[in-house]
Structures are given as structure tokens and as C-alpha cells.
C-alpha positions in Angstrom: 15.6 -19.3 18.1 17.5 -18.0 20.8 17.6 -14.3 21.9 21.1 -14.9 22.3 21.2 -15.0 18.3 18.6 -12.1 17.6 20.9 -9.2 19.7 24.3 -10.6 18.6 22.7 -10.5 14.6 20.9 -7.0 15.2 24.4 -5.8 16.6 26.6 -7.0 13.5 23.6 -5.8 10.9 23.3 -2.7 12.5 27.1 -1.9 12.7 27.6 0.2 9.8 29.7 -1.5 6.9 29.9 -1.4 3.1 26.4 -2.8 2.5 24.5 -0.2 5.0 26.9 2.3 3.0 25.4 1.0 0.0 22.0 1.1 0.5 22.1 5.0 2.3 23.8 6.2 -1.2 20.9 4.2 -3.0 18.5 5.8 -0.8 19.8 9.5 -1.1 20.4 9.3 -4.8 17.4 7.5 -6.0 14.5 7.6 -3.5 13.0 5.0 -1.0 12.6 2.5 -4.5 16.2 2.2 -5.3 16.8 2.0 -1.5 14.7 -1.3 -0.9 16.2 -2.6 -3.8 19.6 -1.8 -2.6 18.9 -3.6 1.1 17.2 -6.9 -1.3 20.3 -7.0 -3.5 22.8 -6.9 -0.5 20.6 -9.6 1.3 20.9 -11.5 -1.0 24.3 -11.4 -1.6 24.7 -13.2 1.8 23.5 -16.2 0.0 26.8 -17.8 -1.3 28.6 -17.2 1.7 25.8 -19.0 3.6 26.3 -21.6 1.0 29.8 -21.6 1.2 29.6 -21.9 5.0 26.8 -24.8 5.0 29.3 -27.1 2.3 32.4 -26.3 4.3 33.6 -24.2 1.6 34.3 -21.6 4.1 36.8 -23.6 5.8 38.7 -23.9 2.5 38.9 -20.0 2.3 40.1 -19.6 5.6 43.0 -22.7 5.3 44.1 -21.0 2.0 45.7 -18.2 2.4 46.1 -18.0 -1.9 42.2 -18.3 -2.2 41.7 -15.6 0.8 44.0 -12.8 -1.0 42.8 -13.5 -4.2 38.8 -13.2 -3.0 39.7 -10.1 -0.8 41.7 -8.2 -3.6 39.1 -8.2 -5.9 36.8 -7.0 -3.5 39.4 -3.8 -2.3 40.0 -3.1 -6.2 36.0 -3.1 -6.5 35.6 -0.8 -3.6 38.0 1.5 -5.1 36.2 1.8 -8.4 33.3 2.1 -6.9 34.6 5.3 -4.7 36.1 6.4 -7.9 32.6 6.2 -10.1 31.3 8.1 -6.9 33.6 10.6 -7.3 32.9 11.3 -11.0 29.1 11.7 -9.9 28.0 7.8 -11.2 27.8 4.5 -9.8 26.3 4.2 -6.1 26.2 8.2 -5.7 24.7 9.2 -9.6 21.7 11.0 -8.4 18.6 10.1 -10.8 15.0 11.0 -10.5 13.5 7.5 -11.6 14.5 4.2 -11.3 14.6 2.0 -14.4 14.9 -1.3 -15.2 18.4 -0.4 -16.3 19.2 1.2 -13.3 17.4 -1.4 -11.0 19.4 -4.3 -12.6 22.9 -2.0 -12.1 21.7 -1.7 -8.4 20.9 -5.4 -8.0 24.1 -6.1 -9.3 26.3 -4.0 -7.7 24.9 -4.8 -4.1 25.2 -8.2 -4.4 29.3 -8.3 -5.8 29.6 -6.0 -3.0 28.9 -8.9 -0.6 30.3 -11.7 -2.8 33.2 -10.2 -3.0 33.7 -9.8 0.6 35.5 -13.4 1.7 35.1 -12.4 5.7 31.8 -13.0 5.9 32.1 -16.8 4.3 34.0 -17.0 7.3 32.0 -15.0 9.6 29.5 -17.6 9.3 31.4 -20.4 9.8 32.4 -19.0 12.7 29.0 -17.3 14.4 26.7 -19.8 13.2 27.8 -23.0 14.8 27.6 -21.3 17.8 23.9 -20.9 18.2 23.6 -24.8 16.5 23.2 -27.2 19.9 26.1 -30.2 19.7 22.7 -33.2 20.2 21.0 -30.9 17.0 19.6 -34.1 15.0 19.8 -32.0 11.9 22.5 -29.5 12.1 22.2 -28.0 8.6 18.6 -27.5 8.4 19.2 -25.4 11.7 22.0 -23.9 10.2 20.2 -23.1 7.2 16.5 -21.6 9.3 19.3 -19.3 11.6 20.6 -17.9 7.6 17.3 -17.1 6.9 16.5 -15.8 10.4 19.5 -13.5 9.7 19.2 -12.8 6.3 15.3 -11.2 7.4 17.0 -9.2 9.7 19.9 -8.0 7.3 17.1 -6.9 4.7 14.7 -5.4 7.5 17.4 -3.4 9.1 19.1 -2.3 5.6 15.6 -1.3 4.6 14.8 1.5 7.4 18.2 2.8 6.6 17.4 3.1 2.8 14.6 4.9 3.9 15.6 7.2 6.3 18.0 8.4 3.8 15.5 8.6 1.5 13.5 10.9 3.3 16.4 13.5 3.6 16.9 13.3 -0.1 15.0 16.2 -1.0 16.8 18.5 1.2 20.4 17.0 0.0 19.4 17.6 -4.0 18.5 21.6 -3.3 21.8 22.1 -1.7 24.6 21.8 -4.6 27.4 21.9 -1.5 26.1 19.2 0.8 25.6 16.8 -2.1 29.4 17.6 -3.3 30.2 17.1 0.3 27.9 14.0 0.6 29.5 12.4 -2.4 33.0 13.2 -1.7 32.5 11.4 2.1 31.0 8.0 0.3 33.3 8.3 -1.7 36.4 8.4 0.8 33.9 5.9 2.8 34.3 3.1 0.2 37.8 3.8 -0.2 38.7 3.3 3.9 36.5 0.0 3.4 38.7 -1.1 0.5 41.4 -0.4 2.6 40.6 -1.9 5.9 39.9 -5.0 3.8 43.2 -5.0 1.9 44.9 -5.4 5.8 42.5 -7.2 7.3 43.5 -11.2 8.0 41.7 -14.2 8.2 
């Protein structure tokens, strides 16, 4: 494994986006437990794409422009409820003081239609991946497939420190009643300029 492939994947998982948004609300509103879950359910919704990339599925997403709109629309409309649930103080930003099998299923859940919803990264990786895949590879998918797991170990270890780094201010955020209507009102918009930045963006 190249080092080539390590810095360019610690860049993109690093680069703050909706599932690092994600699993900083899980980590401020339910603790350091709901925040590992978070990073794990986000994680693994990279899996279809991966999928979708490795059975050329991906290529079909980006040729049809019908399948793209479709795919991407019902990730902005998802982004927008999810920055409306945040505003009425549930969803990713419903501050609880346990995590329950109830709630750990919702969190599961949500993190991984947050990804699956998201048709850029199908493409992403059948655009990044190939790169780091040699043209003389005598087995091209089983590469493909070790470099998805190689990033998909980084996505989780990465999304996991911030969980928990947001989970150690939580304290402090709960015992101030205007920072945490502050906090929730900034996700809030947050997940509403990612809906939008997906509704413009292009293949």
C-alpha cells in the first residue's frame, strides 16, 4: 500500500463533511458511546458505494444523469429533515443521557442513509481507487477491494477521535443552555448548506 494512498485518504477523511458532522453531534449529544457508534455506522455506509464501484455500478450513476438526480435528491431532502429534527431539539442533536438499543439502532441507521444517500462518493471511488490499482495488477478487484478496506479503517479511526473529542466537551456544552441553542442551531444550518451544496453539485 502506497503512501501515496494513505495521505490522499487521511486528507479526504479528515476534510470535514456530513459524516464527521454526524458523528461530532453524536458525540456532543450522547457521549463517547453514541459517538463510536456514529463513526461505525457512517463506515459502514461506504460499503455499497464500494460495491457499487467494484461491479461498475458506479459508472452507471455517473452516465445517467436520471439515476444521479434521483439518488442526490433524496439525499438533499434527507439532509434537510435532518437539519429540521435538529432544530426542533431531536434527531442527530436530541441530547440524551444514555444510549439505548432504541437509540443505538436510530443512530446506526441514520449514519449509514447519510452515506447511501450520497451518489458522489459511488463515484468518488470509481474515480480515486483505480488510481492507486497498477495497470499489470493480476487481480485488480481483490486490490481494489484490500485499498476499501484500507480506507474504510481509516474513515472509522479518524471519525472515531472526532466523536470523541466532542464528547469530551459535552459536559461543558449541556450546563450552558445558550451554547447548546447556539450549537444546535449551527448543525442545524450545517446540514442544511450540505443539502444544498449537494442539490448543485454535478457529476
Amino acid at each position: 500500500m502506497s503512501i501515496e494512498f494513505i495521505v490522499t485518504s487521511l486528507i479526504v477523511v479528515a476534510s470535514p463533511g456530513i459524516g464527521v458532522l454526524y458523528t461530532l453531534a453524536a458525540g456532543l449529544s450522547r457521549g463517547p458511546r453514541a459517538s463510536v457508534i456514529a463513526a461505525f455506522a457512517c463506515t459502514l455506509g461506504i460499503v455499497p458505494h464500494i460495491i457499487a464501484a467494484a461491479l461498475g455500478l458506479a459508472a452507471l450513476l455517473h452516465t445517467s444523469a436520471l439515476l444521479f438526480q434521483v439518488l442526490k435528491y433524496a439525499g438533499v431532502v434527507y439532509l434537510l429533515y435532518m437539519a429540521w429534527q435538529t432544530l426542533r431539539e431531536r434527531g442527530a442533536l436530541s441530547f440524551r443521557q444514555d444510549v439505548s438499543a432504541h437509540s443505538a439502532a436510530e443512530i446506526v441507521t441514520t449514519g449509514i442513509l447519510i452515506n447511501i444517500l450520497n451518489p458522489k462518493l459511488s463515484i468518488f471511488f470509481l474515480a480515486f481507487l483505480p488510481q492507486f490499482i497498477s495497470v499489470s495488477e493480476p487481480y485488480p478487484l481483490a486490490r481494489m477491494l484490500e485499498l476499501s478496506v484500507a480506507f474504510m479503517a481509516m474513515t472509522f479511526a479518524i471519525f472515531v477521535l472526532y466523536g470523541l473529542a466532542a464528547a469530551a466537551v459535552r459536559d461543558r456544552v449541556l450546563s450552558r443552555p445558550r451554547v447548546l441553542t447556539w450549537m444546535r442551531r449551527a448543525f442545524a444550518g450545517a446540514f442544511a448548506a450540505l443539502g444544498a451544496k449537494l442539490a448543485f453539485s454535478e457529476r
